[in-house]
Biopython code that builds the backbone (N, CA, C, O; Angstrom):
import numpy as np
from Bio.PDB.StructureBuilder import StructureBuilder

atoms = [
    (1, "UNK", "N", (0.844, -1.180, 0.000)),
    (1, "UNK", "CA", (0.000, 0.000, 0.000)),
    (1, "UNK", "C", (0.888, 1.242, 0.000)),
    (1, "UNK", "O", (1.873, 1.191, 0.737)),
    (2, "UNK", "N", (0.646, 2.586, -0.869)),
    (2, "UNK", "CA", (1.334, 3.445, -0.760)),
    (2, "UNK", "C", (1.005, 4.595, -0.192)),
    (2, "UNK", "O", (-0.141, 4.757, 0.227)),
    (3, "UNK", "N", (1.635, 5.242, -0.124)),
    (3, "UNK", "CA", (1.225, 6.485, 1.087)),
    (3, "UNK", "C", (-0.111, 7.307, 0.066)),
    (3, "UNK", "O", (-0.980, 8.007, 0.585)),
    (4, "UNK", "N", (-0.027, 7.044, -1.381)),
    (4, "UNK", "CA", (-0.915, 7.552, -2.240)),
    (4, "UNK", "C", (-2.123, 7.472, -2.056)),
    (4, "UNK", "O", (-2.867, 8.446, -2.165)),
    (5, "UNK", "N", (-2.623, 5.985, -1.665)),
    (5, "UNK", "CA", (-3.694, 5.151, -1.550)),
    (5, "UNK", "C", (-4.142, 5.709, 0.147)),
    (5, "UNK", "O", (-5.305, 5.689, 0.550)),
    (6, "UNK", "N", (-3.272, 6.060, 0.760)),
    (6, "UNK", "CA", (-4.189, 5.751, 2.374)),
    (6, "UNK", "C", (-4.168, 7.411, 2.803)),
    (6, "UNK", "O", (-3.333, 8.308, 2.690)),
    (7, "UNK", "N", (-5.486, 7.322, 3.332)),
    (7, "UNK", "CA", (-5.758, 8.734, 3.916)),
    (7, "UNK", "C", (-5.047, 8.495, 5.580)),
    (7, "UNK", "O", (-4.760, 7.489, 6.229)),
    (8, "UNK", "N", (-4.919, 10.527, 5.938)),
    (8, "UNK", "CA", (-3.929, 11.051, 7.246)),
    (8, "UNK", "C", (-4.242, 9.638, 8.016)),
    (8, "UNK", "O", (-3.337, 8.935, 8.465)),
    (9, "UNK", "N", (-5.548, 9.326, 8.108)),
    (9, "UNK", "CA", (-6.161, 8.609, 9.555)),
    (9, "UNK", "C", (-5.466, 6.842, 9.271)),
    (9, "UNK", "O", (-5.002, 6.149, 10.176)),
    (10, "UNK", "N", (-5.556, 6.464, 7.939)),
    (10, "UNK", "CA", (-5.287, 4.983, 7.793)),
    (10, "UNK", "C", (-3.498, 5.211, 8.077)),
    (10, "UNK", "O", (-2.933, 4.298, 8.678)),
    (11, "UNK", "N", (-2.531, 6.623, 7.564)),
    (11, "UNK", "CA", (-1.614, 6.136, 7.537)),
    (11, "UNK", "C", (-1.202, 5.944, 9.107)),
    (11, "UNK", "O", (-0.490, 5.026, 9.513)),
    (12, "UNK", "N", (-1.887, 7.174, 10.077)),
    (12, "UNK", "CA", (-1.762, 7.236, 11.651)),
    (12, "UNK", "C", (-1.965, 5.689, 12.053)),
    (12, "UNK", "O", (-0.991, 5.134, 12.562)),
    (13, "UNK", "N", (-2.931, 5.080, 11.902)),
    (13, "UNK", "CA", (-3.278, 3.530, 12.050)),
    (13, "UNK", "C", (-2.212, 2.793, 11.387)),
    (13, "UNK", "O", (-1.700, 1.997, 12.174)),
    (14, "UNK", "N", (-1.738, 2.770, 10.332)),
    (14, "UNK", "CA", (-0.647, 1.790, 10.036)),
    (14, "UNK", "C", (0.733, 1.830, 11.018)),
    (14, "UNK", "O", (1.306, 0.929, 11.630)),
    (15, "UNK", "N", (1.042, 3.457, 10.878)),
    (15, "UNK", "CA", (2.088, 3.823, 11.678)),
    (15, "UNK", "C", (2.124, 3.138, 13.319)),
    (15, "UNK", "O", (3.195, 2.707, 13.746)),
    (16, "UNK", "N", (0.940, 3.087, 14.124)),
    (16, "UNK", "CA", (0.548, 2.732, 15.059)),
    (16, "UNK", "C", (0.725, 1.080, 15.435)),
    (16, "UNK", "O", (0.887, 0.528, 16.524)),
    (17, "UNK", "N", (0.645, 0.653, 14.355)),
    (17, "UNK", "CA", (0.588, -1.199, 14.087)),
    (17, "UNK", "C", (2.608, -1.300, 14.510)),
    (17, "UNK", "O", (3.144, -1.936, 15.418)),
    (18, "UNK", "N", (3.050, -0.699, 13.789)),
    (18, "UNK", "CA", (4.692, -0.907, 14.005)),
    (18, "UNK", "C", (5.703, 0.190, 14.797)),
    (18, "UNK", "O", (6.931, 0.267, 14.806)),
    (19, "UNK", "N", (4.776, 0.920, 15.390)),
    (19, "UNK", "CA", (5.939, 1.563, 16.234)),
    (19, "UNK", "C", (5.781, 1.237, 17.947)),
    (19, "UNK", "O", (4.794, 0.977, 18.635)),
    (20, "UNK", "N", (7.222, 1.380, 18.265)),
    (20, "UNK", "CA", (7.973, 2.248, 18.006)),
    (20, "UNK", "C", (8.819, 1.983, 16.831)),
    (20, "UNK", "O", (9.515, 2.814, 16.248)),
    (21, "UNK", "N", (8.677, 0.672, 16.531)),
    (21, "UNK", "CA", (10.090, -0.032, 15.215)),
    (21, "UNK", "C", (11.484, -0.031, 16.242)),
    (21, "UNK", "O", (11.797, -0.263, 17.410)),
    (22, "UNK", "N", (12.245, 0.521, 14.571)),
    (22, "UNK", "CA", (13.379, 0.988, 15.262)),
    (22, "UNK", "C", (14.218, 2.583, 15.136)),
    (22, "UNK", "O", (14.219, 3.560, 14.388)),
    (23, "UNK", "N", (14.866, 2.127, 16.337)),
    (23, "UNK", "CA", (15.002, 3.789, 16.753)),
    (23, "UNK", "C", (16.389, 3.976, 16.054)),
    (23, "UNK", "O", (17.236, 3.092, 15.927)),
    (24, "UNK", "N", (16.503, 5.515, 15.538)),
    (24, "UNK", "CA", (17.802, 6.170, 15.546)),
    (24, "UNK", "C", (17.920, 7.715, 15.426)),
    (24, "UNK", "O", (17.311, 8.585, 14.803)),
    (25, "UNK", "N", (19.158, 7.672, 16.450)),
    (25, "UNK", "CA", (19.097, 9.016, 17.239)),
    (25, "UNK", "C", (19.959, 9.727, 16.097)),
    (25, "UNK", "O", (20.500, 9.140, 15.161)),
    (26, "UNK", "N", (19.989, 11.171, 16.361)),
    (26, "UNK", "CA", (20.652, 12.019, 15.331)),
    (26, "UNK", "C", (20.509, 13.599, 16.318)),
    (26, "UNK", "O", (19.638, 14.026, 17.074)),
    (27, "UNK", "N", (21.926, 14.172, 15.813)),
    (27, "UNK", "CA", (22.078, 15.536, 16.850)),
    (27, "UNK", "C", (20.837, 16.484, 16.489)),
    (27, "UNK", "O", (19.892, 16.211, 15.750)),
    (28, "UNK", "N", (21.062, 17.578, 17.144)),
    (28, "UNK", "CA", (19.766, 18.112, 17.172)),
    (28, "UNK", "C", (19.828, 19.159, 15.782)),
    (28, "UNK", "O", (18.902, 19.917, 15.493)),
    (29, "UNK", "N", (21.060, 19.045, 15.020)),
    (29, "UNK", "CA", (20.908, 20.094, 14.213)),
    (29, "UNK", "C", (20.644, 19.199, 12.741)),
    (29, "UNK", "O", (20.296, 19.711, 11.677)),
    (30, "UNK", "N", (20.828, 18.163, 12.907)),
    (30, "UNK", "CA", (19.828, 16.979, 11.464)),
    (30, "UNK", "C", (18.463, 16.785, 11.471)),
    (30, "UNK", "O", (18.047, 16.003, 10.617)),
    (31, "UNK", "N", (17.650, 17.295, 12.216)),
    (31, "UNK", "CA", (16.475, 17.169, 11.984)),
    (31, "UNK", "C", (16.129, 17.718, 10.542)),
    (31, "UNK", "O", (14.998, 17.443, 10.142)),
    (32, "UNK", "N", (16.940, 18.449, 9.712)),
    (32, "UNK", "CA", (16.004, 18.539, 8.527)),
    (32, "UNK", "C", (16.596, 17.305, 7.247)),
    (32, "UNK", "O", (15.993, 16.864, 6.268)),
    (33, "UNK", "N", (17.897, 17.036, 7.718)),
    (33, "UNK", "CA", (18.562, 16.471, 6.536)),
    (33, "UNK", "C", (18.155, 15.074, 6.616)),
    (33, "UNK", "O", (18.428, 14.314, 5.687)),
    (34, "UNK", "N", (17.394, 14.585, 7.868)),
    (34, "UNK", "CA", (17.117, 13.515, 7.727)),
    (34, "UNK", "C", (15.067, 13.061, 7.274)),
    (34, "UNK", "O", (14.520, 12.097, 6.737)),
    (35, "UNK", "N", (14.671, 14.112, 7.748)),
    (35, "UNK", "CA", (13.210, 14.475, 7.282)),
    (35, "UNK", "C", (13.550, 14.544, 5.534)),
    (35, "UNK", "O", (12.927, 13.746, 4.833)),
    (36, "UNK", "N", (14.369, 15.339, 4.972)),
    (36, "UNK", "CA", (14.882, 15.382, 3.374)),
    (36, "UNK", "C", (15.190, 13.738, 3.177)),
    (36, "UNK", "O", (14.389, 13.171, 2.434)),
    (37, "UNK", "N", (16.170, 12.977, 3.709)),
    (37, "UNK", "CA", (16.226, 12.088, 3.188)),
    (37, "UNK", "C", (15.313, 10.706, 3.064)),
    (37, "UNK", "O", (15.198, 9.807, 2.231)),
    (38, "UNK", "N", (14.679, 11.056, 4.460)),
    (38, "UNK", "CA", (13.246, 9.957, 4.412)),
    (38, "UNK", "C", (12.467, 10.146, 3.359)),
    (38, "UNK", "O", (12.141, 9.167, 2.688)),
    (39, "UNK", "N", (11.967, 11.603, 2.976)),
    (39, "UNK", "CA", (11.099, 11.646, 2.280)),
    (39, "UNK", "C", (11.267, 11.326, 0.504)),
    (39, "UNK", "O", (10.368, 11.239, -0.332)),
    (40, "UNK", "N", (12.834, 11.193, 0.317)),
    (40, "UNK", "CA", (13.426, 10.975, -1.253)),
    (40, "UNK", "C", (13.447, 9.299, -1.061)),
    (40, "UNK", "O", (13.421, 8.690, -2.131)),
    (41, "UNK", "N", (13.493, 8.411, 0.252)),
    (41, "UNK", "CA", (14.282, 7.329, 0.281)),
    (41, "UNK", "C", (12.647, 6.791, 0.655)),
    (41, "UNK", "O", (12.255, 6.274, -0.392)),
    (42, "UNK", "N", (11.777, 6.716, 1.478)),
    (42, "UNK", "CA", (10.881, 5.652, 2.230)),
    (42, "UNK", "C", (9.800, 6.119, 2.108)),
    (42, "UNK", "O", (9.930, 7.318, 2.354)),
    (43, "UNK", "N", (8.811, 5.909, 1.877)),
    (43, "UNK", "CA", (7.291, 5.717, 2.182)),
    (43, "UNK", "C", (6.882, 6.407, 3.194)),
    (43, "UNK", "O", (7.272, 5.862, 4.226)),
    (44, "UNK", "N", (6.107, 7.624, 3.458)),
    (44, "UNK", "CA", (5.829, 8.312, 4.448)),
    (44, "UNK", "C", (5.551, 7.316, 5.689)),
    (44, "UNK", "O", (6.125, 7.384, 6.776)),
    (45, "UNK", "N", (4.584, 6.400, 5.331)),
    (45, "UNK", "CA", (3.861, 5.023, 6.090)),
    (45, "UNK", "C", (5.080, 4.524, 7.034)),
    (45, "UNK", "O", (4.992, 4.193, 8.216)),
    (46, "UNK", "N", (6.059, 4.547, 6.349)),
    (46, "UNK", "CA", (7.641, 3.998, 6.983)),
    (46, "UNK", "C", (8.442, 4.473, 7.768)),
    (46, "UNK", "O", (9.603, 4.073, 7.852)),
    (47, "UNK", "N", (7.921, 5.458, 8.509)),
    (47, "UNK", "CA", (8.924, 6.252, 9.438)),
    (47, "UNK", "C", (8.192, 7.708, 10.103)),
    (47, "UNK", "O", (7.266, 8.352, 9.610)),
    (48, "UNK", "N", (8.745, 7.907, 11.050)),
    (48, "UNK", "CA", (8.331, 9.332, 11.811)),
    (48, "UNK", "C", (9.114, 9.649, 12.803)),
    (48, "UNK", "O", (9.788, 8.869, 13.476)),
    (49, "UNK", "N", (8.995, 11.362, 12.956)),
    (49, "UNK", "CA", (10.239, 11.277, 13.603)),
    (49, "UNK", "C", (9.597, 12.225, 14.651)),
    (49, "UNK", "O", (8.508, 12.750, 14.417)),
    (50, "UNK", "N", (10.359, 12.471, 15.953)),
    (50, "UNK", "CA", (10.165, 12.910, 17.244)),
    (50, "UNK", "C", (11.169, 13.904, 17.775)),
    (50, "UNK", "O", (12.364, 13.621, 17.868)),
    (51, "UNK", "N", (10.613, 15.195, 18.157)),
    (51, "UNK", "CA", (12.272, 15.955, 18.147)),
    (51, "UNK", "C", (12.773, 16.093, 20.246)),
    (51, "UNK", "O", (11.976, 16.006, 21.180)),
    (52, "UNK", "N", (13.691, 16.228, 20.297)),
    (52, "UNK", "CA", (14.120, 16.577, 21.766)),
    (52, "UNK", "C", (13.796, 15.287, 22.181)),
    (52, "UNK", "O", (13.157, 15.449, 23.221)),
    (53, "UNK", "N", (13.884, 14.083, 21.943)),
    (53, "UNK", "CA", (13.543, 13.023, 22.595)),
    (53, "UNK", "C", (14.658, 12.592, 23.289)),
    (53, "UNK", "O", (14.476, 11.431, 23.656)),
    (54, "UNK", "N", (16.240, 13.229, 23.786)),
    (54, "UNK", "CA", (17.096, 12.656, 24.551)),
    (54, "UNK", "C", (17.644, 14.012, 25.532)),
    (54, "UNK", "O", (17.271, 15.137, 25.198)),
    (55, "UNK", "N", (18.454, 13.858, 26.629)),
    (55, "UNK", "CA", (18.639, 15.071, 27.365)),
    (55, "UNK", "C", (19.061, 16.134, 26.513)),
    (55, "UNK", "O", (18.583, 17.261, 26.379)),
    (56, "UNK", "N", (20.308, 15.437, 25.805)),
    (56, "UNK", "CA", (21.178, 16.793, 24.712)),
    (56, "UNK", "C", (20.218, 17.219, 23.959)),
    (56, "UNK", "O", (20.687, 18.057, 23.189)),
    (57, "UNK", "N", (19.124, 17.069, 23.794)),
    (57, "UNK", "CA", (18.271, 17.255, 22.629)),
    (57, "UNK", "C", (18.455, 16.758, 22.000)),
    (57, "UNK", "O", (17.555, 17.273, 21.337)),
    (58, "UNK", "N", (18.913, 15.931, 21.237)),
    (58, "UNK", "CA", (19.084, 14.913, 20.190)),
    (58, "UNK", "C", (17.852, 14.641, 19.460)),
    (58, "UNK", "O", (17.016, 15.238, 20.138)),
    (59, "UNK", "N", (17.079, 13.957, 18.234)),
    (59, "UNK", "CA", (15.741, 13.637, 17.470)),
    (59, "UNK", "C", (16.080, 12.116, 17.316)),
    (59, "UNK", "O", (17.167, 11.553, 17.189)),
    (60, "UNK", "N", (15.009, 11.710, 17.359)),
    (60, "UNK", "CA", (14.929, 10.186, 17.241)),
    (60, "UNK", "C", (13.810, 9.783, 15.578)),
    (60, "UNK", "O", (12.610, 9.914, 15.338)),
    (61, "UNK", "N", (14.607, 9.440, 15.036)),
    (61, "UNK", "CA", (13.304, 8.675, 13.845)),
    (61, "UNK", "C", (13.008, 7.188, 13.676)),
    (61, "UNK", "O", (13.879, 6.407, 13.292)),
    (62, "UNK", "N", (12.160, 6.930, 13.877)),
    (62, "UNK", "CA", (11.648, 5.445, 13.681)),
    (62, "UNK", "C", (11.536, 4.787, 12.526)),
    (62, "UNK", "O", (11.569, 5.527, 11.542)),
    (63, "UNK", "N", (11.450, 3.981, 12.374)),
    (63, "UNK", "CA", (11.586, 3.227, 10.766)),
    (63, "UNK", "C", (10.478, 1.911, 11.363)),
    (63, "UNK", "O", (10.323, 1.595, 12.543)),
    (64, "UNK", "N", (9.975, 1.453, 10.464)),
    (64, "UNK", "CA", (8.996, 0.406, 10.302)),
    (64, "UNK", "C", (9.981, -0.591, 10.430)),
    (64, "UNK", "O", (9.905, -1.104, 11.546)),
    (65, "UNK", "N", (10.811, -1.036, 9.785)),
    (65, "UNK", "CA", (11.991, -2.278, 9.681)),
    (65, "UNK", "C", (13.477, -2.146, 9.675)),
    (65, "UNK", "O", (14.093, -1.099, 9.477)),
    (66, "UNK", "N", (13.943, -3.229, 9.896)),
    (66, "UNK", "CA", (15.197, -3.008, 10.520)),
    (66, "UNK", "C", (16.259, -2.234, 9.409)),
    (66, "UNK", "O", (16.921, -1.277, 9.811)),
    (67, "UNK", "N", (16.385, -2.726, 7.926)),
    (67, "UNK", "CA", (16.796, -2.441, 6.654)),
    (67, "UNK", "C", (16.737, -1.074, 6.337)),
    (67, "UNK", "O", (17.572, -0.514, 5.628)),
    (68, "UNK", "N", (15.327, -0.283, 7.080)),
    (68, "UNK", "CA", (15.189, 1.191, 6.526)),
    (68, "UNK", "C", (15.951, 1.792, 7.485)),
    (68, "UNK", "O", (16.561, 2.730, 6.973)),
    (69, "UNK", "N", (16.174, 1.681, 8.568)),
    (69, "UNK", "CA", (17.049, 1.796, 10.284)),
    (69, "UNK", "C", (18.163, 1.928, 9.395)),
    (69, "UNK", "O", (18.406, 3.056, 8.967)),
    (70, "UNK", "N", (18.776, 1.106, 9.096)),
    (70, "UNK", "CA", (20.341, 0.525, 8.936)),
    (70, "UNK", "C", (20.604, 1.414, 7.873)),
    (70, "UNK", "O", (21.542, 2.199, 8.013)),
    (71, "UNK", "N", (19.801, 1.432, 6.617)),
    (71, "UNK", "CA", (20.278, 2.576, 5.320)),
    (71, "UNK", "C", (20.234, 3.632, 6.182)),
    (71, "UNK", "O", (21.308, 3.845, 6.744)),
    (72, "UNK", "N", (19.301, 4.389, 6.476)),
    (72, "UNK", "CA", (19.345, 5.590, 7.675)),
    (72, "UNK", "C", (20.505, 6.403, 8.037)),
    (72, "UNK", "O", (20.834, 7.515, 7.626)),
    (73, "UNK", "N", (21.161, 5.489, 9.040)),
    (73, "UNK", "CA", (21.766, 4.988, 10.180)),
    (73, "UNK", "C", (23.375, 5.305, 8.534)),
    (73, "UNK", "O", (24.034, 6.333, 8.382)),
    (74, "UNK", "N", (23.451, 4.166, 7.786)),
    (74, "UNK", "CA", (24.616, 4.300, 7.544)),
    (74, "UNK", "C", (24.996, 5.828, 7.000)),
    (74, "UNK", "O", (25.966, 6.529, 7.287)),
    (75, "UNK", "N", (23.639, 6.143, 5.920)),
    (75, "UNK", "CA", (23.938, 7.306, 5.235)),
    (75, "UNK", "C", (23.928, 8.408, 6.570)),
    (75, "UNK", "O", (25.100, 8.745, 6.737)),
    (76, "UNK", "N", (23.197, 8.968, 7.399)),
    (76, "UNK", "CA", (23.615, 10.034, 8.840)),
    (76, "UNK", "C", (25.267, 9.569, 9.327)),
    (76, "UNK", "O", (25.860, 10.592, 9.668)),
    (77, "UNK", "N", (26.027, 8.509, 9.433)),
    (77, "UNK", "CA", (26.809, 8.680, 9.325)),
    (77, "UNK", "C", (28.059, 8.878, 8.884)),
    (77, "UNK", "O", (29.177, 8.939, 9.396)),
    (78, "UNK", "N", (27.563, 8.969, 7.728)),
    (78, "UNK", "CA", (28.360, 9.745, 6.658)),
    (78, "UNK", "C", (28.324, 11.129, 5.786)),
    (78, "UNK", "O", (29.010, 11.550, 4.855)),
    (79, "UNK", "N", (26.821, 11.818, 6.770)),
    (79, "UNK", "CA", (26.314, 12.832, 7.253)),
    (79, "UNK", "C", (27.150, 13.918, 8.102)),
    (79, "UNK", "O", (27.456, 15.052, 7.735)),
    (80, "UNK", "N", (27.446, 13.282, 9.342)),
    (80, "UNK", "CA", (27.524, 13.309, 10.184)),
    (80, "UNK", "C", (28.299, 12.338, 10.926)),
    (80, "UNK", "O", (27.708, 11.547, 11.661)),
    (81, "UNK", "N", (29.735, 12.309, 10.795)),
    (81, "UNK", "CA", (30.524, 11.178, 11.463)),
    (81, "UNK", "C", (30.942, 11.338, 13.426)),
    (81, "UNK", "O", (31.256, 10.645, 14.394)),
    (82, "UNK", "N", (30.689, 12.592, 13.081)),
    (82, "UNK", "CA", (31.333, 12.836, 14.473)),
    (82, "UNK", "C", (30.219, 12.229, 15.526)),
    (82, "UNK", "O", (30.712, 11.637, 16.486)),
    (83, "UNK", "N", (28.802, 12.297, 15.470)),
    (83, "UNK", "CA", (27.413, 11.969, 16.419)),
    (83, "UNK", "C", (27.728, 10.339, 16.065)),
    (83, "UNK", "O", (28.384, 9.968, 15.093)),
    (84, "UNK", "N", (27.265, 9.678, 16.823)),
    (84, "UNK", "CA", (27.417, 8.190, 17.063)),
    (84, "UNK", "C", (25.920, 7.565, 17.620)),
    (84, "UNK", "O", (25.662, 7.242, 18.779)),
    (85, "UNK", "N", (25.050, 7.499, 16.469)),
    (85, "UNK", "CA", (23.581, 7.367, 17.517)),
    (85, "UNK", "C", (24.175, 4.935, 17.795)),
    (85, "UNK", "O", (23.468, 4.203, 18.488)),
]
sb = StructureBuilder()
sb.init_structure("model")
sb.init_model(0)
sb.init_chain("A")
sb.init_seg("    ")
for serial, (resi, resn, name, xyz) in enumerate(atoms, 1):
    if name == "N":
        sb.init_residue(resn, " ", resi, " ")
    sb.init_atom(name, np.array(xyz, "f"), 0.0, 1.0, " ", f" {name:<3s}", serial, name[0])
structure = sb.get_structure()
């Protein structure tokens, strides 16, 4: 199903079926580069993200499966080498 096909409320309900998923943290000043890259790379349905969710402030985004985590995860750190989520 694509984010095309499902209205705000079905995708809130899908999103709901698999989270939290999995988590990955990112400093507080990637919140946009990683909102940019979800939205070129995954399925709206596939991820959401949460801001100030650690003391430093840090943002956390969730991924539906482990595979969308890990692409994520590799490309932010090569983003961003110095943060270590």
């Amino acid at each position: 199903m694509t984010n095309n096909q499902m209205s705000p409320q079905e995708m809130s309900d899908y999103k709901l079926k698999w989270s939290p998923g999995y988590e990955v943290q990112v400093d507080m000043d990637s919140d946009f580069w990683g909102k940019d890259f979800c939205r070129k790379n995954f399925e709206s349905q596939n991820w959401s993200f949460h801001k100030h969710t650690m003391p430093d402030d840090s943002h956390t985004f969730y991924f539906e499966n482990k595979s969308f985590a890990e692409k994520f995860l590799y490309e932010y750190n090569k983003h961003n080498p110095r943060f270590h989520s």
